[in-house]
N, C-alpha and C positions, 0 to 999 in steps of 0.2 A: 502477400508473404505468409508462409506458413511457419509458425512457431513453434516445434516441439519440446514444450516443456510443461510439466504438471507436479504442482506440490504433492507430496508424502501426506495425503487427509488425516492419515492415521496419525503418523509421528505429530504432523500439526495442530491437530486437535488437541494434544496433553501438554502442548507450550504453554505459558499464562501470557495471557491478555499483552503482557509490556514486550514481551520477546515477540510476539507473532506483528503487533504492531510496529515494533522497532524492525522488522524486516520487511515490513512493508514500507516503512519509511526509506531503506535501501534501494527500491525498486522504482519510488517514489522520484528519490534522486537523481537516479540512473534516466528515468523519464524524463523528465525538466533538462536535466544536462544535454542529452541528446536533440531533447526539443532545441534549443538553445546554439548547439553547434550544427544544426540541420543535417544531421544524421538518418534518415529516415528511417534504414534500416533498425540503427539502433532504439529508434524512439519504440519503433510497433515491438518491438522483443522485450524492453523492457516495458512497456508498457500493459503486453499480454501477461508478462510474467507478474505485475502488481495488481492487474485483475483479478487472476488466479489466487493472489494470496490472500484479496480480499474476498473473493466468493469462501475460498478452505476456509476464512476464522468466522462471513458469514455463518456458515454451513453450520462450525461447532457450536459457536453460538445459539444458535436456533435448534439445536438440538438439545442445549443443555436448557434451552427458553431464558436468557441471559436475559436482563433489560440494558445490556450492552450492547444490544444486536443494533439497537436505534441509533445512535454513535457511529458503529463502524461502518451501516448504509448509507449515515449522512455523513462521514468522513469520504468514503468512495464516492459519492456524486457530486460531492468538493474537487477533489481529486480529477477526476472527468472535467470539471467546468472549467477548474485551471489550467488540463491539456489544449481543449479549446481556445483562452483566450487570448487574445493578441498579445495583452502586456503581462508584465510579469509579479505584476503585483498582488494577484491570488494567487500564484508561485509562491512568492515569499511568505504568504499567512498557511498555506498546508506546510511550506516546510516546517516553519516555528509551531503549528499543531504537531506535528510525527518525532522532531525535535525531542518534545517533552517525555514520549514514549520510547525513547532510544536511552536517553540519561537514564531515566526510572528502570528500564531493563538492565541499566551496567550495575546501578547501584542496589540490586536486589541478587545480583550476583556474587 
């Protein structure tokens, strides 16, 4: 399956830390749910798409030399291990990770 979709690098880069993670936690969701209702389709499209948003705040990050960078690599290969596993029990500990970055994004707005 081909997915065309690519975040705005630019627009994404000037977000802080809690927005770009709280929409990564959207995509996150959209993942597991899909996983869950064996959707295939929809699992690889949201899935490509939570990639994508974690490589763009990689990207900014490492540009700005963030020591956040470390965080969001080890939050995505969480992320990954969860898609993989059978049960859903590293499911529910990245959601309550991204969770915290969704609140913190409302409440700074």
């Amino acid at each position: 399956m081909i997915v065309n979709y690519a975040v705005d690098r630019k627009r994404w880069s000037e977000m802080d830390i809690f927005d770009q993670m709280g929409n990564i936690y959207s995509e996150v969701g959209r993942t597991f749910k899909a996983k869950q209702s064996h959707d295939r389709e929809k699992y690889e499209q949201a899935l490509a798409r939570a990639i994508d948003l974690f490589d763009a705040t990689s990207a900014a990050l490492a540009e700005r030399r963030s020591p956040k960078l470390k965080e969001v690599l080890r939050a995505k290969e969480e992320f990954l291990s969860a898609c993989e596993a059978k049960d859903q029990a590293s499911e529910r500990g990245i959601d309550r990770y991204f969770m915290q970055f969704a609140v913190a994004a409302r409440l700074t707005r």
